[in-house]
C-alpha positions in Angstrom: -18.7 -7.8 30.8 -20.9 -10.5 32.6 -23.5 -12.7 30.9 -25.9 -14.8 32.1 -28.9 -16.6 31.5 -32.7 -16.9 32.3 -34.6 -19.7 31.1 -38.8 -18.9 30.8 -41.3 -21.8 29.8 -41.4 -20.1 26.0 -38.2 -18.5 25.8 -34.7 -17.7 27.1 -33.2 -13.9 28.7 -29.7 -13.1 28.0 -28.9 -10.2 30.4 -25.5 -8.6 29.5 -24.3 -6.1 31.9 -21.2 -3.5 31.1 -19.3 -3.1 27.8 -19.7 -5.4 24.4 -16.7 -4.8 22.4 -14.3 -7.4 20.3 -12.4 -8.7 23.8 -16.3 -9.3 25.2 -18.4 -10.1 22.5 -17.1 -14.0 21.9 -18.9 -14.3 25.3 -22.2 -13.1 24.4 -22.0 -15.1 21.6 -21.3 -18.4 23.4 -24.3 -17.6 25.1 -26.4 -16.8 22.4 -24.6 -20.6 20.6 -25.2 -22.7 23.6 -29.1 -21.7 23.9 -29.3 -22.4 19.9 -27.8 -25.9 19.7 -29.8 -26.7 22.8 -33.0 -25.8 20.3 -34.1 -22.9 22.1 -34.5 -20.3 19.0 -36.9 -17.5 21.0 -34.3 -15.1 22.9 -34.6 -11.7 24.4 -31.3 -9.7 24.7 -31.3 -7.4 28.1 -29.6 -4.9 27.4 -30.6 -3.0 30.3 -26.9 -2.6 31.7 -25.0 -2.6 28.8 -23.0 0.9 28.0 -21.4 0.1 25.0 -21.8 -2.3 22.2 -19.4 -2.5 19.1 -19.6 -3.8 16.0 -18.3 -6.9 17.0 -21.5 -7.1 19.3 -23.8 -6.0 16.7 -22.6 -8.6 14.6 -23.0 -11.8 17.3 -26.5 -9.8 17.4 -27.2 -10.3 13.6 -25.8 -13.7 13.8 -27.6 -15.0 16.2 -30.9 -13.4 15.1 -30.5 -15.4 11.2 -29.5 -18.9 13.4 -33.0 -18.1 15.0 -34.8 -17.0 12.0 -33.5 -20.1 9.9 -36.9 -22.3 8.6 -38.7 -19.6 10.7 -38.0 -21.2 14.3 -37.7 -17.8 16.1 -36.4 -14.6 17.0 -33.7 -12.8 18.9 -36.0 -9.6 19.9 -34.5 -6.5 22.0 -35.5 -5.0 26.0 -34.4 -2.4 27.7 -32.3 -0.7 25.1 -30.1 2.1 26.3 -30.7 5.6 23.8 -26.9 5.2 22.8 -27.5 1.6 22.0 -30.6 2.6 20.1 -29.1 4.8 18.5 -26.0 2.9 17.6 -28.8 0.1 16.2 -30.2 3.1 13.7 -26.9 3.9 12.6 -26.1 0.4 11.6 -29.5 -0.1 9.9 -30.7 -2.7 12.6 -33.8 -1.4 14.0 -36.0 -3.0 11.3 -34.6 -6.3 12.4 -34.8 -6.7 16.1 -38.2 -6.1 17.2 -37.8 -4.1 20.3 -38.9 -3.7 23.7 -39.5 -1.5 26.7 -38.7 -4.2 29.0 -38.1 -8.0 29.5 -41.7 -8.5 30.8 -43.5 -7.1 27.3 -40.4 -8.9 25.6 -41.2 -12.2 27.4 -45.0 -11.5 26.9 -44.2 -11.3 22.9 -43.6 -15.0 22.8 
């Protein structure tokens, strides 16, 4: 898995490329940890080239997303999510909580 990140006047892009699974996921949520205590609380998740996500994945997601929430700073919100990803976020009840997006550019735009 490779992460990296983007940094936009209003908010931040994690793009995430390949699999998110409990070997990978500590790294996305490093990422998701260093923009926080940096004070950057508006992050869009790319998940553009991501083919799997597990539960481990999901669950940096949800972490991250109350860390941002928390006295109503921001939001971790959603682009470019794969259909099995999507559906994966259904299954697990998550859809209500990640606003989602068709691409970074509306994602960016949100902010």
């Amino acid at each position: 898995m490779n992460v990296t990140t983007s940094q936009f006047k209003r908010c931040d892009v994690i793009h995430v490329e390949g699999r998110v699974d409990s070997s990978t996921a500590p790294q996305l949520n490093a990422a998701f940890e260093s923009l926080i205590e940096s004070g950057r609380f508006h992050i869009i998740l790319d998940l553009a080239n991501v083919n799997f996500m597990s539960s481990a994945g999901l669950r940096a997601m949800i972490n991250a997303q109350k860390a941002c929430k928390r006295y109503n700073r921001g939001a971790v919100v959603l682009a470019s999510v794969p259909s099995n990803i999507h559906s994966a976020l259904d299954l697990a009840g998550f859809i209500p909580l990640f606003p989602i997006f068709d691409d970074v550019i509306s994602a960016v735009g949100s902010f």
